[in-house]
C-alpha positions as protocol buffer text, in pm:
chain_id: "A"
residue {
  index: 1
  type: UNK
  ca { x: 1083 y: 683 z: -799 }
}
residue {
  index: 2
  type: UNK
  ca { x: 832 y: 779 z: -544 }
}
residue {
  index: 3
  type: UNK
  ca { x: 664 y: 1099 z: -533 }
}
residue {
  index: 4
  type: UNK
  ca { x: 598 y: 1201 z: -150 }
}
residue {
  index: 5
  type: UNK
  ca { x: 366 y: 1528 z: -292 }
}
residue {
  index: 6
  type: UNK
  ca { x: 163 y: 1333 z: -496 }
}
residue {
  index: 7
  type: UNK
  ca { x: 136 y: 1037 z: -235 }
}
residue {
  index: 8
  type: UNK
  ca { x: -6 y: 1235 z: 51 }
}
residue {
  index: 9
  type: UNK
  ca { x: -213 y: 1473 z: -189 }
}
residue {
  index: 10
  type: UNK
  ca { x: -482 y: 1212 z: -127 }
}
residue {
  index: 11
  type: UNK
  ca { x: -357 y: 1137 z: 252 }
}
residue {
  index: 12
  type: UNK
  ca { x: -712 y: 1127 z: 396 }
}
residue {
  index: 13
  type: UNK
  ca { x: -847 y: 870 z: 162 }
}
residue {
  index: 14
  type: UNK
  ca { x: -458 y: 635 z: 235 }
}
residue {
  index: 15
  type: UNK
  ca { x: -450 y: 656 z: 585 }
}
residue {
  index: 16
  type: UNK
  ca { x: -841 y: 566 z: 632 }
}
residue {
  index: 17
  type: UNK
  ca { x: -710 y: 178 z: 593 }
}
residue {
  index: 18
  type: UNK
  ca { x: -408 y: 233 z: 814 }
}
residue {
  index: 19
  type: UNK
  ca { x: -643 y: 349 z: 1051 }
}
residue {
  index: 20
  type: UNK
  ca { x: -867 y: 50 z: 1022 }
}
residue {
  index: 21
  type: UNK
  ca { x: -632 y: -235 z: 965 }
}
residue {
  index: 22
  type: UNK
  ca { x: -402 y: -67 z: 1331 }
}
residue {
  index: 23
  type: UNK
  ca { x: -735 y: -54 z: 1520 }
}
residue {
  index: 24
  type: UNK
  ca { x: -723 y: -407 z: 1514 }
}
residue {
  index: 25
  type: UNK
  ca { x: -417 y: -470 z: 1664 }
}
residue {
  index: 26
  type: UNK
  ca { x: -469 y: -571 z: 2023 }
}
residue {
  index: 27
  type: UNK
  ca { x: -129 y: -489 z: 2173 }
}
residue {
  index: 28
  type: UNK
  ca { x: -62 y: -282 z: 2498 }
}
residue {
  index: 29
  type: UNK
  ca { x: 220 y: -237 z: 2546 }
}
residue {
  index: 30
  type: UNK
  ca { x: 473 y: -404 z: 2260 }
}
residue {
  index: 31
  type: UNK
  ca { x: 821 y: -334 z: 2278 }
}
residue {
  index: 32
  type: UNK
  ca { x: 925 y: -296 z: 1923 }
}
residue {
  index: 33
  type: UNK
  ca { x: 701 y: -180 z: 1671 }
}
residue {
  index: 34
  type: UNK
  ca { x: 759 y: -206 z: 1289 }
}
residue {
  index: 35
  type: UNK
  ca { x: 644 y: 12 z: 1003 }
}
residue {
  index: 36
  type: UNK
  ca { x: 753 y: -224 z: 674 }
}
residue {
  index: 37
  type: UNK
  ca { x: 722 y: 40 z: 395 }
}
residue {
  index: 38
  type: UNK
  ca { x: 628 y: 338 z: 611 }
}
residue {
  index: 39
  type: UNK
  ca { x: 636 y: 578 z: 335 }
}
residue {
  index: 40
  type: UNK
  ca { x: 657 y: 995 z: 414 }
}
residue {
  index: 41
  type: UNK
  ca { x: 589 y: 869 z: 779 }
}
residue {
  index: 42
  type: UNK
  ca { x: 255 y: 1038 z: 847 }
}
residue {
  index: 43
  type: UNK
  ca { x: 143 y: 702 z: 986 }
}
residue {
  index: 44
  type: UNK
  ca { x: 387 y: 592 z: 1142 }
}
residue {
  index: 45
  type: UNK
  ca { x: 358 y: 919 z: 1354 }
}
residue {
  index: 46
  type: UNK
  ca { x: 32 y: 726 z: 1486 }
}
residue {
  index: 47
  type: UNK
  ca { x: 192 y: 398 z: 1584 }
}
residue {
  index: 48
  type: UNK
  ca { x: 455 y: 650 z: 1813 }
}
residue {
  index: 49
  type: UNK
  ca { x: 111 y: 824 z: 1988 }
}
residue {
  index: 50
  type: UNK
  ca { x: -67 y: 453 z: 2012 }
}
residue {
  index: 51
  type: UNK
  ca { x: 232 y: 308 z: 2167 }
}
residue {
  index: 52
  type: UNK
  ca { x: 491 y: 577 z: 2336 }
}
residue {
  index: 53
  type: UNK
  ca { x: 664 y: 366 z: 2544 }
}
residue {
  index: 54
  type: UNK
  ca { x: 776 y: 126 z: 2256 }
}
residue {
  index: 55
  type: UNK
  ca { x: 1098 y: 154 z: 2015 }
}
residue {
  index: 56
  type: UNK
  ca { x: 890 y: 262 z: 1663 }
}
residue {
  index: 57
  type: UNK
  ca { x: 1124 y: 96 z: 1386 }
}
residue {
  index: 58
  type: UNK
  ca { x: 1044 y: 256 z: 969 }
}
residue {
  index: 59
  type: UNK
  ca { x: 1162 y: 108 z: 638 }
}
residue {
  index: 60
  type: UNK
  ca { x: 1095 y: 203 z: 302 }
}
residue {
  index: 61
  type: UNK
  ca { x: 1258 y: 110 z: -24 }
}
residue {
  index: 62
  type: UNK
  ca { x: 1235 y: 451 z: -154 }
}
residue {
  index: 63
  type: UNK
  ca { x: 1510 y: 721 z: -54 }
}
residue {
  index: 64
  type: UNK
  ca { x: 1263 y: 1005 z: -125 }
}
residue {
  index: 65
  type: UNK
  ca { x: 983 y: 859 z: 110 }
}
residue {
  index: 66
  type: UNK
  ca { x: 1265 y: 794 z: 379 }
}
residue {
  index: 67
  type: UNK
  ca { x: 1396 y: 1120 z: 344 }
}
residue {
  index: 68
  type: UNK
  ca { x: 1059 y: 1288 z: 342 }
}
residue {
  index: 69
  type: UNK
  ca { x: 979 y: 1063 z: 654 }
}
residue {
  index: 70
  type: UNK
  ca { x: 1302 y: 1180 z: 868 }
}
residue {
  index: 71
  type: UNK
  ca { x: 1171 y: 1546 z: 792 }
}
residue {
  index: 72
  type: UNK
  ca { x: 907 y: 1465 z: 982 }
}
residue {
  index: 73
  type: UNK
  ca { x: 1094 y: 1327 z: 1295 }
}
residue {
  index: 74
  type: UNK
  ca { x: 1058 y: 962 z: 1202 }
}
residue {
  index: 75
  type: UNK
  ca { x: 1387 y: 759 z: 1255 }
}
residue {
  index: 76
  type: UNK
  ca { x: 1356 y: 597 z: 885 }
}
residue {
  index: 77
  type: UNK
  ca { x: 1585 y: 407 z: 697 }
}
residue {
  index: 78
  type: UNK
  ca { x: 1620 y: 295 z: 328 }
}
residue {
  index: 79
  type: UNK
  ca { x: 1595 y: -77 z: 337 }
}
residue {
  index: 80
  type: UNK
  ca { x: 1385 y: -395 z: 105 }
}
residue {
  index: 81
  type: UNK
  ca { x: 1132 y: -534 z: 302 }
}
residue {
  index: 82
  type: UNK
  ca { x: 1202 y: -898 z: 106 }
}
residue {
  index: 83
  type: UNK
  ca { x: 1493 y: -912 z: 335 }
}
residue {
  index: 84
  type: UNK
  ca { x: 1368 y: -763 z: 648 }
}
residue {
  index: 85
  type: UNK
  ca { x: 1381 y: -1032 z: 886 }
}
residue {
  index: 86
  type: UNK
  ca { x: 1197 y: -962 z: 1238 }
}
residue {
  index: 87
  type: UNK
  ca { x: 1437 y: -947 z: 1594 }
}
residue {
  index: 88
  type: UNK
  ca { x: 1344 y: -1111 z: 1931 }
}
residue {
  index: 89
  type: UNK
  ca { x: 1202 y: -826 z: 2040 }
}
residue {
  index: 90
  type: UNK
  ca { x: 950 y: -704 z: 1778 }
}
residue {
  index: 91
  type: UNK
  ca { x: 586 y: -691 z: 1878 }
}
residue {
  index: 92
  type: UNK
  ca { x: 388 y: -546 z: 1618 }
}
residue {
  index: 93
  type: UNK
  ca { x: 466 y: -581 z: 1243 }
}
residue {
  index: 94
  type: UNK
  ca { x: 262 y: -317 z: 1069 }
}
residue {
  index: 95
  type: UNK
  ca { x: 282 y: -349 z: 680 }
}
residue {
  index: 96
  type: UNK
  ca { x: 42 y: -140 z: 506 }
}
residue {
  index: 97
  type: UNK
  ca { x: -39 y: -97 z: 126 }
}
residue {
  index: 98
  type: UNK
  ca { x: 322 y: -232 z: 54 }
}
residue {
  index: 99
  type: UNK
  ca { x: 285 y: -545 z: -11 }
}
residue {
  index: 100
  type: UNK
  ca { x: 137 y: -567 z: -362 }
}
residue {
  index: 101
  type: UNK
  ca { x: 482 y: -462 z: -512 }
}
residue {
  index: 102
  type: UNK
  ca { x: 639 y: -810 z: -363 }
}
residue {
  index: 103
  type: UNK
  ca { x: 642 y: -1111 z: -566 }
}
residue {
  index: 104
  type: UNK
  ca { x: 568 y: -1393 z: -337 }
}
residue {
  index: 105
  type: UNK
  ca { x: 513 y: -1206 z: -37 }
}
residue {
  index: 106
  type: UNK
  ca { x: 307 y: -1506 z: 70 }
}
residue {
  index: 107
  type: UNK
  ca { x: 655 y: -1714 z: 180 }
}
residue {
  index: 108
  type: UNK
  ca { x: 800 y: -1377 z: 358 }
}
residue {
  index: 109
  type: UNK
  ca { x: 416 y: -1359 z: 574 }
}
residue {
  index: 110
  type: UNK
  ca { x: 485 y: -1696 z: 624 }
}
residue {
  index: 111
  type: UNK
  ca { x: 865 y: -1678 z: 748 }
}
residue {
  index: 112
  type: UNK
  ca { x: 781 y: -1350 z: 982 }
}
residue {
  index: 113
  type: UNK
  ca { x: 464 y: -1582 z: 1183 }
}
residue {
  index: 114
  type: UNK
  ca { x: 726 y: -1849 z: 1244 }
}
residue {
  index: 115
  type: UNK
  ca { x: 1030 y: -1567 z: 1332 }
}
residue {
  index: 116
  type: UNK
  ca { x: 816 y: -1357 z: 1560 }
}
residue {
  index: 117
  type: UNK
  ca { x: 737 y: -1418 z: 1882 }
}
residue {
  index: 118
  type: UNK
  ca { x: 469 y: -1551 z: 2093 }
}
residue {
  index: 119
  type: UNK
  ca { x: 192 y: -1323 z: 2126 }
}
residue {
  index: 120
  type: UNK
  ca { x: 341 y: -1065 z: 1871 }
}
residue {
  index: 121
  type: UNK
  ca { x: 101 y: -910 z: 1591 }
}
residue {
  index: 122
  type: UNK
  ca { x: 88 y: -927 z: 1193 }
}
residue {
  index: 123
  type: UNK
  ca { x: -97 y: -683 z: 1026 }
}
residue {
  index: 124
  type: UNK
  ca { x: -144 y: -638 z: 662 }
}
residue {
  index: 125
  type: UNK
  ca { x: -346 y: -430 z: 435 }
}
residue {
  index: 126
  type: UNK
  ca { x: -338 y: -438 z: 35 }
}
residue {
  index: 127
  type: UNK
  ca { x: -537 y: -275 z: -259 }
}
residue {
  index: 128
  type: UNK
  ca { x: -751 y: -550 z: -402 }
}
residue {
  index: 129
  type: UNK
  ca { x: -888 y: -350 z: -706 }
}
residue {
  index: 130
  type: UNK
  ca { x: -640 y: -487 z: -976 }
}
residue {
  index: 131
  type: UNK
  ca { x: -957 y: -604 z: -1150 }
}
residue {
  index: 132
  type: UNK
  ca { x: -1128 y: -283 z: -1162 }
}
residue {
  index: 133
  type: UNK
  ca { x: -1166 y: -58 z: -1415 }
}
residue {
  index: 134
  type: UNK
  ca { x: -883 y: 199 z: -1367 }
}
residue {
  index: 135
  type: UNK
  ca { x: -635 y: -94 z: -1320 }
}
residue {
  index: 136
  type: UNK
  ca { x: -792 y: -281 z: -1616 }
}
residue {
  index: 137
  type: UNK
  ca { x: -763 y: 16 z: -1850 }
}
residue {
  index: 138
  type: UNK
  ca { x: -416 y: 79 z: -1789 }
}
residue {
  index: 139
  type: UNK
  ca { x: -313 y: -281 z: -1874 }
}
residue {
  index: 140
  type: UNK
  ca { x: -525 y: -246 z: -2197 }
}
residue {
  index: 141
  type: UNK
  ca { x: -343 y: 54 z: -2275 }
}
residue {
  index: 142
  type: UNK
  ca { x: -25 y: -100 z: -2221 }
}
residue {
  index: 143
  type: UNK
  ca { x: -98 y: -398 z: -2410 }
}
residue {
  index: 144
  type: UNK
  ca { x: -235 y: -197 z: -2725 }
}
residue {
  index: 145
  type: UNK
  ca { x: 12 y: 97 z: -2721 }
}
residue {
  index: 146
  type: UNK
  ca { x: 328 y: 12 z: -2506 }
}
residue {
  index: 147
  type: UNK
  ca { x: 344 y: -371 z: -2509 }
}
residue {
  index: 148
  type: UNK
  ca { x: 688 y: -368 z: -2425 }
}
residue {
  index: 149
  type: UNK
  ca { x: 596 y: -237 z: -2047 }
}
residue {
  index: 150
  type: UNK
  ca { x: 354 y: -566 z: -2001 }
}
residue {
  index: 151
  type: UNK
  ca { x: 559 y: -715 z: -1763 }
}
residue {
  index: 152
  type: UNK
  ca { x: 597 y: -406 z: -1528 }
}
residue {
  index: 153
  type: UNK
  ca { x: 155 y: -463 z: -1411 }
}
residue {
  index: 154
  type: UNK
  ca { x: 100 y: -796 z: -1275 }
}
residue {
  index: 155
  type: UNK
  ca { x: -289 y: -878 z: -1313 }
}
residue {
  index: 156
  type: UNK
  ca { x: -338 y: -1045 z: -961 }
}
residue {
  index: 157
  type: UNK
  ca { x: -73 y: -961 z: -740 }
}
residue {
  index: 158
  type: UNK
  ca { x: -247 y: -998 z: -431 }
}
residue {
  index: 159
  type: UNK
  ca { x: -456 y: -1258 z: -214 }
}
residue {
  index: 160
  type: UNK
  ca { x: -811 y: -1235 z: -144 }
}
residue {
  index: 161
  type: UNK
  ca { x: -932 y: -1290 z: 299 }
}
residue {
  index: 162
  type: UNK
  ca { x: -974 y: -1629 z: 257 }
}
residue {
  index: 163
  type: UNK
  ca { x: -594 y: -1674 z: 72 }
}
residue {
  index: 164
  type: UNK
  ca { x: -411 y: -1443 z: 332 }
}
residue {
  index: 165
  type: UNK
  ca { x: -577 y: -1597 z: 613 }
}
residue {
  index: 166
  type: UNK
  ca { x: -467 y: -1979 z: 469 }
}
residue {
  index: 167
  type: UNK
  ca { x: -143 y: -1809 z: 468 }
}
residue {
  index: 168
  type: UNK
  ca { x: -120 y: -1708 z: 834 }
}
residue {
  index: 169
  type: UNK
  ca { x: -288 y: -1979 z: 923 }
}
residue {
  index: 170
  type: UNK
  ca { x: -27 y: -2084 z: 1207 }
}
residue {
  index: 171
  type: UNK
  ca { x: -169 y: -1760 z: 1390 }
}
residue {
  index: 172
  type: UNK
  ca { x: -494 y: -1638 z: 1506 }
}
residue {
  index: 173
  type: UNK
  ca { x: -631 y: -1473 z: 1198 }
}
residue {
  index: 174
  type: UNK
  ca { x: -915 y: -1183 z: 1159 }
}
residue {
  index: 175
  type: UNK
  ca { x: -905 y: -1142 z: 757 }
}
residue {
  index: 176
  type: UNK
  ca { x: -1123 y: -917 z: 618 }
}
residue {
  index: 177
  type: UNK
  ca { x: -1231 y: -687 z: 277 }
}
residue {
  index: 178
  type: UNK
  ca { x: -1374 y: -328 z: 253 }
}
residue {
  index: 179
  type: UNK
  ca { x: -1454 y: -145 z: -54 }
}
residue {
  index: 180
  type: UNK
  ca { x: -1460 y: 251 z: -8 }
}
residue {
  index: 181
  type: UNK
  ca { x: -1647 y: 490 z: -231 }
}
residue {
  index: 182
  type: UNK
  ca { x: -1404 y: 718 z: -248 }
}
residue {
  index: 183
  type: UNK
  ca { x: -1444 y: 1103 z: -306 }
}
residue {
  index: 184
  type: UNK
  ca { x: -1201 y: 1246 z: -516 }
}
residue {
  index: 185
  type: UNK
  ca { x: -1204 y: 1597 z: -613 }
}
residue {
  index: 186
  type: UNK
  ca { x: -1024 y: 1799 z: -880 }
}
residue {
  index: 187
  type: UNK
  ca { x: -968 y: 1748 z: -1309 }
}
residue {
  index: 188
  type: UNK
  ca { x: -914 y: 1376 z: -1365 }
}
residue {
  index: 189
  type: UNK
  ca { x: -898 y: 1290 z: -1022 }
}
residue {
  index: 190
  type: UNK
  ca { x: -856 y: 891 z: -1089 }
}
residue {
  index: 191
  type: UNK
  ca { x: -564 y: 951 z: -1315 }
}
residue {
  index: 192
  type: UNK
  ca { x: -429 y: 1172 z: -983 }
}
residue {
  index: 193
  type: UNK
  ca { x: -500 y: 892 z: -765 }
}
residue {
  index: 194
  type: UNK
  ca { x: -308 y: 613 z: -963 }
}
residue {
  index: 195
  type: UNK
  ca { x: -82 y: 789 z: -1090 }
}
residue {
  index: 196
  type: UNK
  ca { x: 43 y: 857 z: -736 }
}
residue {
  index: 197
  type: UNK
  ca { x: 51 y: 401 z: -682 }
}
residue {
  index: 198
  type: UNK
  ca { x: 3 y: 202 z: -980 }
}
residue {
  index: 199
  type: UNK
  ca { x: 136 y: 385 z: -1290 }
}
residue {
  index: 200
  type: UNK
  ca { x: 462 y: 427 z: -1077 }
}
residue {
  index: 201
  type: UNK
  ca { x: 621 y: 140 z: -1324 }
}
residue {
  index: 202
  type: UNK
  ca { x: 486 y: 272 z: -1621 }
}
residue {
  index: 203
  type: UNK
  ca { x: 592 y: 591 z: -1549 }
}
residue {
  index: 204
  type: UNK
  ca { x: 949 y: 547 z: -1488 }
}
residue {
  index: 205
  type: UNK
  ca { x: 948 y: 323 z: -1806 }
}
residue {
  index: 206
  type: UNK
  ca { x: 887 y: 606 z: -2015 }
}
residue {
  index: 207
  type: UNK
  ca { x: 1055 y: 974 z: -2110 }
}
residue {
  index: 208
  type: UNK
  ca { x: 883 y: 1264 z: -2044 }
}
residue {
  index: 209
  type: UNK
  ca { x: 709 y: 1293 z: -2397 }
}
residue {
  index: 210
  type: UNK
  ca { x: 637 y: 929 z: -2348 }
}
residue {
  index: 211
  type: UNK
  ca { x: 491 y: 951 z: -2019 }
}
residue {
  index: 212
  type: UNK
  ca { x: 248 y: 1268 z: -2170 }
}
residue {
  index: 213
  type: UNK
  ca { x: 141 y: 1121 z: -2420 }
}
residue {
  index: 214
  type: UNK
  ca { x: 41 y: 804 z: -2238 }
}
residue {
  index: 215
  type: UNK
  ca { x: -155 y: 999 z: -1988 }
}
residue {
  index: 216
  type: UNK
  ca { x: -353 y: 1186 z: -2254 }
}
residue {
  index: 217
  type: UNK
  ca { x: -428 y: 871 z: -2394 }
}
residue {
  index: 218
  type: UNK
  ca { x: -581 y: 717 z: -2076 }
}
residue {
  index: 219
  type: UNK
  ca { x: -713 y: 1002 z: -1968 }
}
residue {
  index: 220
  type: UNK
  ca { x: -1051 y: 998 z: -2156 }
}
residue {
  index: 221
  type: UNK
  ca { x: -1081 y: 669 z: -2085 }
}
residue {
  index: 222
  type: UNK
  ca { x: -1104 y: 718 z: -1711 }
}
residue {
  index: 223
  type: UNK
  ca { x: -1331 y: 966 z: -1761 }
}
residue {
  index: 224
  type: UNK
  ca { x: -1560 y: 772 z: -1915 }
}
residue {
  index: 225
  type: UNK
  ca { x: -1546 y: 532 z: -1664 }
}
residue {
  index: 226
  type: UNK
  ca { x: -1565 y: 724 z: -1350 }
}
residue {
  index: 227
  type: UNK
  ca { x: -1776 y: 1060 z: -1501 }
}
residue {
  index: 228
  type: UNK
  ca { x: -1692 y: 1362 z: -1313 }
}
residue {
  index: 229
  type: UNK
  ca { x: -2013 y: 1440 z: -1077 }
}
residue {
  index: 230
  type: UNK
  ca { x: -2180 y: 1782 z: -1139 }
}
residue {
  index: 231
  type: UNK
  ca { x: -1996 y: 1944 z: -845 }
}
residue {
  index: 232
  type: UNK
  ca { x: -1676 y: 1874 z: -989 }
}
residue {
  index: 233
  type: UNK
  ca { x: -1591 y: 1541 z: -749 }
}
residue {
  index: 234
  type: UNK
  ca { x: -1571 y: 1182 z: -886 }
}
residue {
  index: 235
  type: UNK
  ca { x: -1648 y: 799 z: -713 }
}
residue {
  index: 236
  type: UNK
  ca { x: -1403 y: 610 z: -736 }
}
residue {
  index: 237
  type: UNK
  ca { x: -1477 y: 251 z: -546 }
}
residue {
  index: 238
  type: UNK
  ca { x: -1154 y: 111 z: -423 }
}
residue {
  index: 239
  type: UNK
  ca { x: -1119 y: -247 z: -263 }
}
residue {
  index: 240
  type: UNK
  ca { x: -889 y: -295 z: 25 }
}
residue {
  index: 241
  type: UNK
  ca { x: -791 y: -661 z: 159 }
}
residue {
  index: 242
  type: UNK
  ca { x: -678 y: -701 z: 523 }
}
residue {
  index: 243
  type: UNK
  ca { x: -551 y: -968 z: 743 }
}
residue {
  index: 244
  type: UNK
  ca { x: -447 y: -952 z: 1114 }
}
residue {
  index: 245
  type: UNK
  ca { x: -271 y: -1242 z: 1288 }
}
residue {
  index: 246
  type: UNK
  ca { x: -128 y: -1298 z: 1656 }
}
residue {
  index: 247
  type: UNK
  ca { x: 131 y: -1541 z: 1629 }
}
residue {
  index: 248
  type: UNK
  ca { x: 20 y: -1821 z: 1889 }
}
């Protein structure tokens, strides 16, 4: 189950790559636009403003993000983007930070280039720090303590630039990676950040004593990883991967 509250408690630092990833869209005037996974529908707010004129289409797997995203005047709908399949008329496919939960998402990037139209747009964004510490740490945890949960955290479920852009490869491709040095503020502000994303699994796994007692077990170990900074805030470097295409 998704947490909207927790999710946009760090809506600055998520909607930074939205931000990025959309600004390299080059359509004018598209006229469907698709938000695969749009979440509580704070971004997809922005594709409305960039494009007015177009019909602004949101899915999410999640009934609390869809209902949290209708609140907020977005025409959402509870669907699974593994079976969304794009119409004649849709422009711009905008799938961001949604794509790491799909098993072989590579043949469904692949099926959307060669269902959407001429001159329509593709553009993807996905954490790439499964390899980093905080991911890393959980999966130890797991291993040593839960080991029964192992299969819930894949180790690499996402492409580097160079993969995703082999991928789209029947488009024009601009692939691309940032890493942000993220700010985070408050008491174990990592364990906030993932437990909003990647301890999702984990956490509906587990009971409630379960669950608290797995947290106070990682906890520490994030700390020592990503030390609190005197003023109370914490780094926390976080890789992004992006890839934009325009289907030729």
């Amino acid at each position: 189950m998704w947490d909207p509250a927790r999710y946009l408690a760090f809506a600055d630092h998520r909607s930074r790559p939205f931000r990025e990833l959309v600004a390299r869209v080059g359509a004018t005037s598209p006229r469907r636009v698709v938000d695969l996974g749009c979440g509580p529908g704070n971004l997809t707010l922005e594709l409305a403003e960039r494009w007015p004129s177009a019909v602004v289409e949101a899915l999410d797997s999640s009934p609390e993000m869809v209902a949290e995203a209708r609140a907020r005047g977005v025409d959402a709908r509870v669907a699974d983007v593994a079976s969304w399949e794009p119409g004649p008329d849709v422009d711009v496919v905008v799938t961001n930070a949604v794509l790491q939960w799909v098993p072989g998402h590579e043949e469904l990037l692949r099926g959307w280039v060669r269902a959407l139209p001429s001159g329509a747009w593709l553009a993807v964004q996905v954490p790439g720090n499964f390899a980093g510490p905080s991911h890393r740490l959980v999966r130890e945890l797991v291993e040593r303590r839960r080991p029964a949960l192992r299969g819930l955290l894949r180790e690499s479920p996402v492409l580097d630039p160079a993969g995703y852009a082999e991928v789209l490869s029947g488009a024009a491709v601009d692939a691309w990676e940032t890493t942000y040095l993220q700010r985070l503020e408050g008491e174990d502000a990592v364990l906030e950040w993932i437990t909003g994303t990647a301890l999702r699994p984990v956490r509906a796994a587990l009971d409630d004593a379960g669950w608290a007692e797995f947290r106070a077990l990682l906890a520490p170990r994030l700390r020592e990883v990503y030390p609190p900074r005197a003023d109370g805030t914490t780094w926390f470097p976080f890789r992004r991967v992006f890839a934009v295409a325009r289907v030729l």
